[in-house]
DSSP file (Angstrom, degrees, kcal/mol; ACC not computed):
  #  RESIDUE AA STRUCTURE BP1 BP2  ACC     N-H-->O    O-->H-N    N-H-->O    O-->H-N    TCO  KAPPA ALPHA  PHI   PSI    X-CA   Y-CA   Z-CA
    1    1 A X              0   0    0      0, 0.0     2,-0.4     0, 0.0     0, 0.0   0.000 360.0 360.0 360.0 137.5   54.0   80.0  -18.0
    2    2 A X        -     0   0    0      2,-0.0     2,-0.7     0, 0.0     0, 0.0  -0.920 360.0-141.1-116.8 146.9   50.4   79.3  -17.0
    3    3 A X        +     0   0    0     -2,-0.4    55,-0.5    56,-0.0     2,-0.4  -0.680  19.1 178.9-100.5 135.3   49.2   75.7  -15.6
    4    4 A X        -     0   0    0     -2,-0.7    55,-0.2    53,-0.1    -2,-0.0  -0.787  20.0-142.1-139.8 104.9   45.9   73.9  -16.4
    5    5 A X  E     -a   59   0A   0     53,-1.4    55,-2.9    -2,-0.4     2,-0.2  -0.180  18.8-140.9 -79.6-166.7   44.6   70.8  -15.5
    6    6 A X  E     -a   60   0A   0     53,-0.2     2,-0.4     2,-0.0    55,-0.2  -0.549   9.1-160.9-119.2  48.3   42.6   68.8  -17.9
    7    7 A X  E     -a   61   0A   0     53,-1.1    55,-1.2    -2,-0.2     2,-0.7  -0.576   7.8-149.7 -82.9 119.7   39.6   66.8  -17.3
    8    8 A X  E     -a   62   0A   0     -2,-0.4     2,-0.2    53,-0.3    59,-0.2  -0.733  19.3-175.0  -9.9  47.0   38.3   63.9  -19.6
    9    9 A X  E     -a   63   0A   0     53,-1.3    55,-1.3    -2,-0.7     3,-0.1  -0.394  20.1-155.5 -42.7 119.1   34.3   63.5  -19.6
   10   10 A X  S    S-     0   0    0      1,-0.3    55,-0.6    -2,-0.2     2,-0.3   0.871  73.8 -32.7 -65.6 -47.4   32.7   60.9  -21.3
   11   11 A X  S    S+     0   0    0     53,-0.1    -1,-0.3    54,-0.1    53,-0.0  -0.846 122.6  55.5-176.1 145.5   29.5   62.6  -21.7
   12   12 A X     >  +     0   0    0     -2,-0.3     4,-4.2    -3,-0.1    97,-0.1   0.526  58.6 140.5 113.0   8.6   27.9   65.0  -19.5
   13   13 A X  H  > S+     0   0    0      1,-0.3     4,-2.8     2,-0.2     5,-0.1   0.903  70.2  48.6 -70.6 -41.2   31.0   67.5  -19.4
   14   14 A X  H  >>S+     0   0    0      1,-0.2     4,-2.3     2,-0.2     5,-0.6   0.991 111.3  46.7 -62.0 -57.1   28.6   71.0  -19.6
   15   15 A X  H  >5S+     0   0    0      1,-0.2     4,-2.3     3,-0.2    -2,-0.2   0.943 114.7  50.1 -61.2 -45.1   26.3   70.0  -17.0
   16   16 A X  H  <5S+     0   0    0     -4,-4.2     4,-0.4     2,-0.2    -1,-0.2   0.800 112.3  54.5 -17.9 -67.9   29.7   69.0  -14.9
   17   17 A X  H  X5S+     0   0    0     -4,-2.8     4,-0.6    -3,-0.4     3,-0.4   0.797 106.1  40.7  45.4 -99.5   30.8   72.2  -15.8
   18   18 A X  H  X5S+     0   0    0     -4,-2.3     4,-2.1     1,-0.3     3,-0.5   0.747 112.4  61.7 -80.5 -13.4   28.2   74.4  -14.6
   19   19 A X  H  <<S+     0   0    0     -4,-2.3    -1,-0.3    -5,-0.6    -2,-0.2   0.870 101.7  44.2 -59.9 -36.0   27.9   72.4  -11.4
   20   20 A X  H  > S+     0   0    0     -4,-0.4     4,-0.9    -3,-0.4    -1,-0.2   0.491 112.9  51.7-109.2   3.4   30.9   72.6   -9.9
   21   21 A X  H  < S+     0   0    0     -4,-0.6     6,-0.2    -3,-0.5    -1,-0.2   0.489 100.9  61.1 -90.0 -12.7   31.3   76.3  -10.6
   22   22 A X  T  < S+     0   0    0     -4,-2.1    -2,-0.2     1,-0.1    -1,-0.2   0.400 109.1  46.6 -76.3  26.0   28.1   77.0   -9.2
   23   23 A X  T  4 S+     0   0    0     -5,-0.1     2,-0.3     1,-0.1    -2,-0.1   0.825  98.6  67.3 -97.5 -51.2   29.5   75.6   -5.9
   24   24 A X  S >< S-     0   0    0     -4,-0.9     3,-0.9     1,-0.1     2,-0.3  -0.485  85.8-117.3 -79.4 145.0   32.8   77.1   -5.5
   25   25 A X  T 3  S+     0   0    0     -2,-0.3     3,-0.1     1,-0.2    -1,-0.1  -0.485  97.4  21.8 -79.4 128.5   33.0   81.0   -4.7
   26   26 A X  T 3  S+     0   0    0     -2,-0.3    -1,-0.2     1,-0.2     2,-0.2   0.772  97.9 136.4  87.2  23.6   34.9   83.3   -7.4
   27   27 A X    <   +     0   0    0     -3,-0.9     2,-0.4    -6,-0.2    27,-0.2  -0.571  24.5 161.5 -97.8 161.9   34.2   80.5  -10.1
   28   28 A X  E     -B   53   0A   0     25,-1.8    25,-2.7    -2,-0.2     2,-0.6  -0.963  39.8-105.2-169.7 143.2   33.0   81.0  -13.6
   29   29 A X  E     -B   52   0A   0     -2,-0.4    23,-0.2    23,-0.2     3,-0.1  -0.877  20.1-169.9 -83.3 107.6   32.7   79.5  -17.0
   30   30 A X  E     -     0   0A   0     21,-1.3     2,-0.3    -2,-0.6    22,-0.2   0.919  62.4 -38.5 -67.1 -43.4   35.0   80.9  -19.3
   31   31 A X  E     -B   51   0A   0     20,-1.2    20,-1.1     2,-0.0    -1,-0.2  -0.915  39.4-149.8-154.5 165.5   33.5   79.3  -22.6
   32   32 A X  E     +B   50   0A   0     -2,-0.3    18,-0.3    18,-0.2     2,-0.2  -0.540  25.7 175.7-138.1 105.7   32.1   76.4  -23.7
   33   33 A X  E     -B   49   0A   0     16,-1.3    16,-0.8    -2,-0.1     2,-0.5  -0.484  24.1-136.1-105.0 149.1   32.5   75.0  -27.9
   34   34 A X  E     -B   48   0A   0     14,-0.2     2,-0.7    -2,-0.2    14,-0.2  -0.956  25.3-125.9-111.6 139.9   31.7   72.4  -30.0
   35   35 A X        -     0   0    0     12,-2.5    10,-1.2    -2,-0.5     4,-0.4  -0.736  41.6-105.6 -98.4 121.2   34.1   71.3  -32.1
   36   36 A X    >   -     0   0    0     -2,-0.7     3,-1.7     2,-0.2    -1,-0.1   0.336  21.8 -93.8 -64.3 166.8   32.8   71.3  -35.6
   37   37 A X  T 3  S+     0   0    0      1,-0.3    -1,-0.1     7,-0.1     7,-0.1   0.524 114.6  58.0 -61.0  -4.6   31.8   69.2  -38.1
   38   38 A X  T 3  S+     0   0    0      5,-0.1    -1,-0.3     6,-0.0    -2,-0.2  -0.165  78.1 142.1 -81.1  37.1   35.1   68.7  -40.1
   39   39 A X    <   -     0   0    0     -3,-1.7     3,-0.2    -4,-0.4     5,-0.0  -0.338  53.8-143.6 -80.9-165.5   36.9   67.2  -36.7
   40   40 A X  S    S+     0   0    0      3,-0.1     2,-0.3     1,-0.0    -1,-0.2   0.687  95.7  68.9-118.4 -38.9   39.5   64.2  -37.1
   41   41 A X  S    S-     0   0    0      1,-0.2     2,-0.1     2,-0.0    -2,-0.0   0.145 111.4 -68.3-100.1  18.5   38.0   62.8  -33.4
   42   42 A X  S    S-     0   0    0     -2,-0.3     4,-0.3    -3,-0.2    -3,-0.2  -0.504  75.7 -15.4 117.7 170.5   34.5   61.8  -34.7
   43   43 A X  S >  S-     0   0    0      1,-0.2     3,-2.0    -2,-0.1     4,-0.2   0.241  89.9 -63.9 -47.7 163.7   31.0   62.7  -36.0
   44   44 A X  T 3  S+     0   0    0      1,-0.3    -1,-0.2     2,-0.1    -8,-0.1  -0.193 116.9  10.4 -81.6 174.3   30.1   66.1  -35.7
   45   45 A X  T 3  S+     0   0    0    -10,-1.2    -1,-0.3     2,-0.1    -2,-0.1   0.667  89.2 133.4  43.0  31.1   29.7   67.8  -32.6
   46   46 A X    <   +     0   0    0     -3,-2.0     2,-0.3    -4,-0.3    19,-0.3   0.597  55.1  41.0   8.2 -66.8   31.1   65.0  -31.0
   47   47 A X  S    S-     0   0    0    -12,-0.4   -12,-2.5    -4,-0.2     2,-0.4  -0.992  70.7-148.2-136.4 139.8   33.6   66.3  -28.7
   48   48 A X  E     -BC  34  63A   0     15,-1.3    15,-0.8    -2,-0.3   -14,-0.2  -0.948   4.2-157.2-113.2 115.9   33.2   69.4  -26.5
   49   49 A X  E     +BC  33  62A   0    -16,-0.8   -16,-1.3    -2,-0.4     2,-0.3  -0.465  15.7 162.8-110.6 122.1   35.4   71.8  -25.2
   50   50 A X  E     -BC  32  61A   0     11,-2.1    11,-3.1   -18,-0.3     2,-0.3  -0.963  19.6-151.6-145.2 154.3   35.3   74.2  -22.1
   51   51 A X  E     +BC  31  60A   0    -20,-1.1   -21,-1.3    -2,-0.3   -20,-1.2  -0.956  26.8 158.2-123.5 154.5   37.3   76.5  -19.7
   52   52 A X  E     -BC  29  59A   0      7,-1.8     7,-2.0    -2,-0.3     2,-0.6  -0.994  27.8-139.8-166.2 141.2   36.5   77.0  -16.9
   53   53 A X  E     -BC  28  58A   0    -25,-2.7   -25,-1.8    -2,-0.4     2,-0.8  -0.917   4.3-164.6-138.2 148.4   38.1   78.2  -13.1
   54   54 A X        -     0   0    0      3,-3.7   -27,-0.2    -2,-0.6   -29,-0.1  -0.896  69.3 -40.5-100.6  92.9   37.4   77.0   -9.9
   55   55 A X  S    S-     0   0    0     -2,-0.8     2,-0.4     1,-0.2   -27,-0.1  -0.733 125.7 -29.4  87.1-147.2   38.7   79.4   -6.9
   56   56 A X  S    S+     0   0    0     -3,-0.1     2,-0.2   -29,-0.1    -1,-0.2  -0.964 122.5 101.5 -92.0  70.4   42.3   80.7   -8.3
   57   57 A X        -     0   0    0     -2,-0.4    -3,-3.7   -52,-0.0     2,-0.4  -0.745  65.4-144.4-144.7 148.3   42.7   77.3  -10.3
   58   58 A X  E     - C   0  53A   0    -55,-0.5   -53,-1.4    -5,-0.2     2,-0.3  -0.738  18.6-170.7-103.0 154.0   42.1   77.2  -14.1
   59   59 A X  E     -aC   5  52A   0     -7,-2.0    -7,-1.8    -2,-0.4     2,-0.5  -0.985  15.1-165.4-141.8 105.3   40.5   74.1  -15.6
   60   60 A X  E     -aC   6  51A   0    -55,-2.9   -53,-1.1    -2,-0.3     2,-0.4  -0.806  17.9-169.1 -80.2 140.6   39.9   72.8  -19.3
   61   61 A X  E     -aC   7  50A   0    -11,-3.1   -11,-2.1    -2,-0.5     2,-0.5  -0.992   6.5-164.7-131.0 136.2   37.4   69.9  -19.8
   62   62 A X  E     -aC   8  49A   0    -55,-1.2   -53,-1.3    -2,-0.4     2,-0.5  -0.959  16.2-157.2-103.9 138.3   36.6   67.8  -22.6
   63   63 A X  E     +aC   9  48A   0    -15,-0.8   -15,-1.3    -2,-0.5   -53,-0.2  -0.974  35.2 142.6-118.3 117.2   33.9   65.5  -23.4
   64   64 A X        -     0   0    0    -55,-1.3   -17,-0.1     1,-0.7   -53,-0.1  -0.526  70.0 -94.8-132.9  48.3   35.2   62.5  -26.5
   65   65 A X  S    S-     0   0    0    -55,-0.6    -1,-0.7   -19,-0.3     2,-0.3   0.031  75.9 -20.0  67.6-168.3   33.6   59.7  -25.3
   66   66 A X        +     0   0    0      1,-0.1     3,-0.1   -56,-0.1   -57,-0.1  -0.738  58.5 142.9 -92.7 138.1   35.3   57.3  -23.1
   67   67 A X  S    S-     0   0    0     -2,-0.3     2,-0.6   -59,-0.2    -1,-0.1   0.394  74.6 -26.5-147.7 -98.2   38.9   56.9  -22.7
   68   68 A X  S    S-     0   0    0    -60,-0.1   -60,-0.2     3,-0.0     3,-0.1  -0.948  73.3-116.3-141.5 144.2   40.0   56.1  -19.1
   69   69 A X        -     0   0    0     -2,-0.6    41,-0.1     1,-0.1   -60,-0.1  -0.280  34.3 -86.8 -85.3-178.7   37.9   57.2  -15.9
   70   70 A X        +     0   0    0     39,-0.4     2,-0.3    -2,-0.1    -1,-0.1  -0.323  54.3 172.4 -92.0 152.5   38.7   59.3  -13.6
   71   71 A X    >   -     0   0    0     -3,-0.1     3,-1.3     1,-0.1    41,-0.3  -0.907  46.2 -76.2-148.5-178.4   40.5   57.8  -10.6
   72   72 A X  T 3  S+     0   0    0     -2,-0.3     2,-0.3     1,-0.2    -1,-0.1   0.837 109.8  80.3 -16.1 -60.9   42.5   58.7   -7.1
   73   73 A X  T 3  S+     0   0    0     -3,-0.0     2,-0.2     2,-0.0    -1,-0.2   0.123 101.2  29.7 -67.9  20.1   45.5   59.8   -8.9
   74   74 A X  S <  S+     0   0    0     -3,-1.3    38,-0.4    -2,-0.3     2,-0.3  -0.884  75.8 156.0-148.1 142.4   43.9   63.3   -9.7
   75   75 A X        -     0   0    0     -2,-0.2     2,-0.5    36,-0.1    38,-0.3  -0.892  42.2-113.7-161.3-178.6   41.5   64.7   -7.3
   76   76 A X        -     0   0    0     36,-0.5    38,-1.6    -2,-0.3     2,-0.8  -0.901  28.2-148.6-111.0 125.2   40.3   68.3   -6.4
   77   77 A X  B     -d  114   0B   0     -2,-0.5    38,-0.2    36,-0.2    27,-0.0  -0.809  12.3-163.3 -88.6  95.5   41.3   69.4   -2.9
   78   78 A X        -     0   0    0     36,-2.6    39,-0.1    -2,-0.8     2,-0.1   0.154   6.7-161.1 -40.3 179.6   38.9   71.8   -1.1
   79   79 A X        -     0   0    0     37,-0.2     2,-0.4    36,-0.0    38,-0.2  -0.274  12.4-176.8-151.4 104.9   39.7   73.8    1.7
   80   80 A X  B     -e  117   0C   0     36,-2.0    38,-1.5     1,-0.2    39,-0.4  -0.772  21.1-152.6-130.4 142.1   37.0   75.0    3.5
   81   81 A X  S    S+     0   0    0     -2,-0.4     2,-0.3    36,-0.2    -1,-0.2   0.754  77.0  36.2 -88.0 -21.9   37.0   77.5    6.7
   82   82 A X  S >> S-     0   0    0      1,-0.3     4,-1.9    36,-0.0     3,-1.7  -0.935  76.1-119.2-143.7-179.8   33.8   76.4    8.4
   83   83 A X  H 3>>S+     0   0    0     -2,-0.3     4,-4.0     1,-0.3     5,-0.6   0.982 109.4  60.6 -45.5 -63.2   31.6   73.3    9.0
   84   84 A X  H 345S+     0   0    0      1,-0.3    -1,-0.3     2,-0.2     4,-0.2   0.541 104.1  50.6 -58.8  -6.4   28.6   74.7    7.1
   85   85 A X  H <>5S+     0   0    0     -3,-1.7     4,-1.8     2,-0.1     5,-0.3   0.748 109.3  45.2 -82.2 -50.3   30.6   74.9    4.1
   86   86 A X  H  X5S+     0   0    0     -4,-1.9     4,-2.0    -3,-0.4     5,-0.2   0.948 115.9  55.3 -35.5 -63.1   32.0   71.3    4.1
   87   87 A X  H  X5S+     0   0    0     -4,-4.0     4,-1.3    -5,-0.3    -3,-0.2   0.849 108.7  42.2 -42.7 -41.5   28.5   70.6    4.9
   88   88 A X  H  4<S+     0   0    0     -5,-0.6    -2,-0.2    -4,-0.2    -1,-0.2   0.705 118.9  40.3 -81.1 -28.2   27.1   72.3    2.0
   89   89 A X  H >X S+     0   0    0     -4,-1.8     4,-2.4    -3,-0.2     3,-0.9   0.659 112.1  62.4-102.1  -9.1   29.7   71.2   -1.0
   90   90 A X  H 3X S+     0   0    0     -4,-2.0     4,-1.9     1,-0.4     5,-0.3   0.956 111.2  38.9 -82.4 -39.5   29.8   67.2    0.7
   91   91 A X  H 3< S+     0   0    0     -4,-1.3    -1,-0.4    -5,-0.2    -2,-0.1  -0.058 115.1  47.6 -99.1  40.0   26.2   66.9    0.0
   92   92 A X  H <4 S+     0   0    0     -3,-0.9    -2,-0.2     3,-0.1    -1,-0.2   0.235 118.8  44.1 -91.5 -29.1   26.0   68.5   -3.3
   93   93 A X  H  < S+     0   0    0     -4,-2.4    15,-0.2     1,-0.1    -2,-0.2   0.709 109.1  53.4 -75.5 -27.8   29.1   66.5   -4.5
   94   94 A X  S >< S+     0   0    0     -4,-1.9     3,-3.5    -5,-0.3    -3,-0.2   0.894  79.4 121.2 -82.3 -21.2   28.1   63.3   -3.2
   95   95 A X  T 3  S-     0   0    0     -5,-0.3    13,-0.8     1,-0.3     3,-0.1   0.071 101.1  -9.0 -31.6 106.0   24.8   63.5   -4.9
   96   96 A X  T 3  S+     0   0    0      1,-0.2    -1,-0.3    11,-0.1     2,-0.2   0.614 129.4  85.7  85.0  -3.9   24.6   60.6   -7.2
   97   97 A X  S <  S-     0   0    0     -3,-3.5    10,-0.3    -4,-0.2    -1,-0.2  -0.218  80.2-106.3-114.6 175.2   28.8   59.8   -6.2
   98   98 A X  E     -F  106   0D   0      8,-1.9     8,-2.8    -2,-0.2     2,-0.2  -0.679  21.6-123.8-118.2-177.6   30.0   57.9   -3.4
   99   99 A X  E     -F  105   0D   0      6,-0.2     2,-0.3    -2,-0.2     6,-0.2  -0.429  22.4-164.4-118.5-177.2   31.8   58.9    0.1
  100  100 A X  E  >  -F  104   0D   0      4,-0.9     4,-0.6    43,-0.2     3,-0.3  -0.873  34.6 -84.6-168.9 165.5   35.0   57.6    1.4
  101  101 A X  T  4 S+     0   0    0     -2,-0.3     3,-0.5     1,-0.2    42,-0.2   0.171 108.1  27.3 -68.5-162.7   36.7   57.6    4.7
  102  102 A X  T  4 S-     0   0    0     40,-0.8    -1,-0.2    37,-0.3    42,-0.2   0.432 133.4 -60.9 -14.9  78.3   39.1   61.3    5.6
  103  103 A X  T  4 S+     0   0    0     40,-1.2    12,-0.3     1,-0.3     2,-0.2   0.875  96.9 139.2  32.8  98.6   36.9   63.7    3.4
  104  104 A X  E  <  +F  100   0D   0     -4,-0.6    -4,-0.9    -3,-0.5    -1,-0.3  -0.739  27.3 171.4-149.0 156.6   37.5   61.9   -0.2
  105  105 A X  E     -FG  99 113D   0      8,-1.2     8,-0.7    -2,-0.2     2,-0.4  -0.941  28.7-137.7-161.3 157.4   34.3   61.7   -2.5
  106  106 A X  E     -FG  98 112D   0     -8,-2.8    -8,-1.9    -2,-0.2     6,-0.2  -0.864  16.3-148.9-127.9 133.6   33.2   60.9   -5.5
  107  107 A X    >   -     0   0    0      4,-2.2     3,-4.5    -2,-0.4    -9,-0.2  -0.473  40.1 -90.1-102.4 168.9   30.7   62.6   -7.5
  108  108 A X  T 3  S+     0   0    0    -13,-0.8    -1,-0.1     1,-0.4   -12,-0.1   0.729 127.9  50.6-120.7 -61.5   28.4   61.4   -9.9
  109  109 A X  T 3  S-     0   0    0      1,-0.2    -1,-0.4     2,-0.1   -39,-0.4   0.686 118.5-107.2 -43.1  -8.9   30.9   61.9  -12.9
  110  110 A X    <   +     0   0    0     -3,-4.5    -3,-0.2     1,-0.4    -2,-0.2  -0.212  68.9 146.1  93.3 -49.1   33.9   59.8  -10.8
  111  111 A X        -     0   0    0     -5,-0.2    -4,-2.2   -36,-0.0    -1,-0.4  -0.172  49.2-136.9 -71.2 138.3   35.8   62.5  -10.1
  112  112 A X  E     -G  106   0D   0    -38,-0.4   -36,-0.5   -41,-0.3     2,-0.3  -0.386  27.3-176.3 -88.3 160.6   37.6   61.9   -6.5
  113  113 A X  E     -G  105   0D   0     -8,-0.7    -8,-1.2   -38,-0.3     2,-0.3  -0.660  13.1-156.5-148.5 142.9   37.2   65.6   -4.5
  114  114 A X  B     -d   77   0B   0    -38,-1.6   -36,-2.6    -2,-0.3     2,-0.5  -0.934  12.2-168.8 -89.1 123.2   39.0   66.0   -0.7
  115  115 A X        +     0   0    0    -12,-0.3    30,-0.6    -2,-0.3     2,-0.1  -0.955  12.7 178.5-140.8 124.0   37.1   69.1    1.5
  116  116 A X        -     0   0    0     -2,-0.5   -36,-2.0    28,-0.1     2,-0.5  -0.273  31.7-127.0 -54.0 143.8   38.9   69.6    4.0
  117  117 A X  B >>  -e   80   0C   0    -38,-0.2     3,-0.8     1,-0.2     4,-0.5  -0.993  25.2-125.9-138.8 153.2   38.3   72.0    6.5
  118  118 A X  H >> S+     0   0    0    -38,-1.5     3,-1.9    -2,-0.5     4,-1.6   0.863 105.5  66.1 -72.4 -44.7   41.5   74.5    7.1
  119  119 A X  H 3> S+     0   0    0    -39,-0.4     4,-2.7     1,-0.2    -1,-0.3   0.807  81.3  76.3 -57.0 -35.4   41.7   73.8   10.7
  120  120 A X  H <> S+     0   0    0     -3,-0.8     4,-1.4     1,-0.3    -1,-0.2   0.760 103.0  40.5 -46.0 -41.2   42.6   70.1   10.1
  121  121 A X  H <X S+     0   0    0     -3,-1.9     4,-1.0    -4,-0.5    -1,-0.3   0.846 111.2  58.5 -98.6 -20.8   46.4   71.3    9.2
  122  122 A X  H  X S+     0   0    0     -4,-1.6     4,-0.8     2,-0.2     3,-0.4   0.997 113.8  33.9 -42.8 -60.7   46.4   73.7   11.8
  123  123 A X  H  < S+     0   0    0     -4,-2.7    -1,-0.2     1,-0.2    -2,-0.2   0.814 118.5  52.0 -76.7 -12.5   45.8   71.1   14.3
  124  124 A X  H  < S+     0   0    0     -4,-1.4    -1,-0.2     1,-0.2    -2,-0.2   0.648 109.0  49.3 -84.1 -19.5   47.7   68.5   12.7
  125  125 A X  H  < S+     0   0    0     -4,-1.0     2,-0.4    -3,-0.4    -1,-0.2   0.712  85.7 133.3-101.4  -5.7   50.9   70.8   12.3
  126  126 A X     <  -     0   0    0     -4,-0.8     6,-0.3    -5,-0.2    -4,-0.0  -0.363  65.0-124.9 -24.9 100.0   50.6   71.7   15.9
  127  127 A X  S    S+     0   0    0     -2,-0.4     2,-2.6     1,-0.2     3,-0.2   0.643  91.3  83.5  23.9 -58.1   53.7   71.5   18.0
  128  128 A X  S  > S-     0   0    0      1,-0.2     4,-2.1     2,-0.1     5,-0.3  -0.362  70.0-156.6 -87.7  87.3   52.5   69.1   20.7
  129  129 A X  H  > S+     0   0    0     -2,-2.6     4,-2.6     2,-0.3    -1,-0.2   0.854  86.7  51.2 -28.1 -54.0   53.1   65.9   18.8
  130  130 A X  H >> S+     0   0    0      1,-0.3     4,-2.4     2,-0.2     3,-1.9   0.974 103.1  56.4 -61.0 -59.3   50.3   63.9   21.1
  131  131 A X  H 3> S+     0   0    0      1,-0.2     4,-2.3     2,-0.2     5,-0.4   0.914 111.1  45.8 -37.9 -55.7   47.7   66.4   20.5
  132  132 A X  H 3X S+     0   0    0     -4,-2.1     4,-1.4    -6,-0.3    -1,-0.2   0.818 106.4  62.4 -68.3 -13.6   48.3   65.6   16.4
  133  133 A X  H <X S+     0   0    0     -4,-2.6     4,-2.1    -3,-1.9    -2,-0.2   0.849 103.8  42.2 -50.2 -58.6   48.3   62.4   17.2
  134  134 A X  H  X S+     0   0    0     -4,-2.4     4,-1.6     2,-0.2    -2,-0.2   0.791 112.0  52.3 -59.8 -41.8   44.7   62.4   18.4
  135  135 A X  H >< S+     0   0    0     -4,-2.3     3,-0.5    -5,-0.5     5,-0.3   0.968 111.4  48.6 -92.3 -27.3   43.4   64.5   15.8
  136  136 A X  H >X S+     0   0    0     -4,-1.4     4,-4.8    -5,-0.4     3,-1.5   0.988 111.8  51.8 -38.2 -57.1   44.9   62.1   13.1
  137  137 A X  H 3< S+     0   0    0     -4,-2.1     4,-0.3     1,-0.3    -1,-0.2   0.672 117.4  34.1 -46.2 -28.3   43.5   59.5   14.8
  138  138 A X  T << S+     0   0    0     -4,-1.6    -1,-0.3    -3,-0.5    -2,-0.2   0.141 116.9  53.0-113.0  15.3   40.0   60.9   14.9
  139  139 A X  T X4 S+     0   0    0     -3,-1.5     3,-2.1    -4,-0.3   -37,-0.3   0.635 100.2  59.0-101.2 -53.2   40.3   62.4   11.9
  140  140 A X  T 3< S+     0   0    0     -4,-4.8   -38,-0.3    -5,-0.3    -2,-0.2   0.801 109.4  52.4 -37.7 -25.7   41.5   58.6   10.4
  141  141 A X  T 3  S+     0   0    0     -4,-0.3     2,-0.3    -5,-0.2    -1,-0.3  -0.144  92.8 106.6 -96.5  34.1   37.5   57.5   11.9
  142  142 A X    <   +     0   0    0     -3,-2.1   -40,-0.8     1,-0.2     3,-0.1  -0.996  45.6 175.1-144.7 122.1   36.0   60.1   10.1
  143  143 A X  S    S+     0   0    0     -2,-0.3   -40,-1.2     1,-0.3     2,-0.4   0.995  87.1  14.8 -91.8 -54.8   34.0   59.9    6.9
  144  144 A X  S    S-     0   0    0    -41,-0.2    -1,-0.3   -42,-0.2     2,-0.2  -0.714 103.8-113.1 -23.2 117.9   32.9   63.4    6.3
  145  145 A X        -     0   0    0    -30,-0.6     2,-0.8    -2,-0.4    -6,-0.1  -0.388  29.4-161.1 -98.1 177.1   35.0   65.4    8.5
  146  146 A X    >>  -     0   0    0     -2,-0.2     3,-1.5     1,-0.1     4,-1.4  -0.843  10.4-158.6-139.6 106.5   33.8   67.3   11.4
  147  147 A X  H 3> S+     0   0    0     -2,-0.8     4,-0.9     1,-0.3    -1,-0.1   0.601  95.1  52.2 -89.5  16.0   35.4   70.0   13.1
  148  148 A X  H 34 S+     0   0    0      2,-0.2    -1,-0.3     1,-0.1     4,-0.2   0.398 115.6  53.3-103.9   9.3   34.0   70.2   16.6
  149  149 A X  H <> S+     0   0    0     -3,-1.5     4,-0.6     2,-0.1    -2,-0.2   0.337 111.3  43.5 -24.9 -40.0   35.1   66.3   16.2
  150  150 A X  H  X S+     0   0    0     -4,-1.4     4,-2.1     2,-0.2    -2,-0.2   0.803 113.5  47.9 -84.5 -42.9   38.5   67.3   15.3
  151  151 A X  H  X S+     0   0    0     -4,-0.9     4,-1.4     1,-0.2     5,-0.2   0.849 110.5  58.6 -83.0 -37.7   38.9   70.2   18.0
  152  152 A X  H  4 S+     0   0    0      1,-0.2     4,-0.3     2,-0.2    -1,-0.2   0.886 106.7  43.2 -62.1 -42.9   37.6   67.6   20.6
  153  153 A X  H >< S+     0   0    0     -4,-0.6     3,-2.5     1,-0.2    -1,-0.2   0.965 109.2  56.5 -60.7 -49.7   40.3   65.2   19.9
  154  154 A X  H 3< S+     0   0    0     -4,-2.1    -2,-0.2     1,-0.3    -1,-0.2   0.774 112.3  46.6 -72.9 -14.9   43.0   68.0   19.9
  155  155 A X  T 3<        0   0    0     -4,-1.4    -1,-0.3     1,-0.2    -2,-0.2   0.534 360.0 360.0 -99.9   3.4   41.7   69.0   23.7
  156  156 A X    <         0   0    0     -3,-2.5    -1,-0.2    -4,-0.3    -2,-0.1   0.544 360.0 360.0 -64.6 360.0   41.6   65.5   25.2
């Protein structure tokens, strides 16, 4: 069996697309199609169809017009090894999106994103229970997160 999530565009789905595979490393656009003018789902060329992989995770997208926006209850998790990467995908995703507190975003389409930085379950899975305590806690004040911010809590 192979797994694919699904994303739902209202309009704008190519430019989506190609945006968020030029960000992520090893990413690509498999295709993109129009679906032609005999479709059941509206005038032609109407609704558009793409595949598309992120990292190691495969992605289809459609653009039909609007049907229900994107929310929490899906988002794309990041995981990113050093500040300057975090840095680099938080301000190209927030472009034109909004921020939220412990690395959540949203980007200009709605779709919520987490980046993460790897060390964050390292220190959190840490052994010495106070020490994960502290970097939860300073993670919890943290809108972007920040990992000489994170490593400073876990050494207090």
């Amino acid at each position: 069996m192979k797994v694919t999530q699904h994303l739902w565009f209202e309009k704008d789905m190519e430019s989506a697309v190609r945006f968020y595979t030029s960000l992520i490393p090893s990413s690509f656009v498999g295709w993109i199609s129009t679906i032609p003018a005999d479709n059941p789902s509206g005038p032609a060329d109407s609704v558009k169809l793409a595949g598309f992989t992120l990292g190691d995770q495969r992605y289809m997208a459609i653009e039909a017009g609007p049907l229900d926006p994107f929310n929490h209850s899906f988002s794309i998790i990041i995981e990113c090894e050093t500040q300057a990467e975090i840095d680099h995908l938080w301000d190209a995703l927030k472009e034109g999106g909004s921020t939220e507190h412990c690395g959540w975003l949203r980007d200009r389409w709605g779709l919520s994103w987490q980046i993460t930085p790897k060390r964050l379950g390292e220190l959190m899975g840490d052994p010495d229970r106070a020490k994960a305590k502290r970097v939860s806690e300073a993670m919890l004040k943290m809108v972007k997160f920040d990992i000489a911010g994170l490593e400073a809590a876990a050494s207090d």
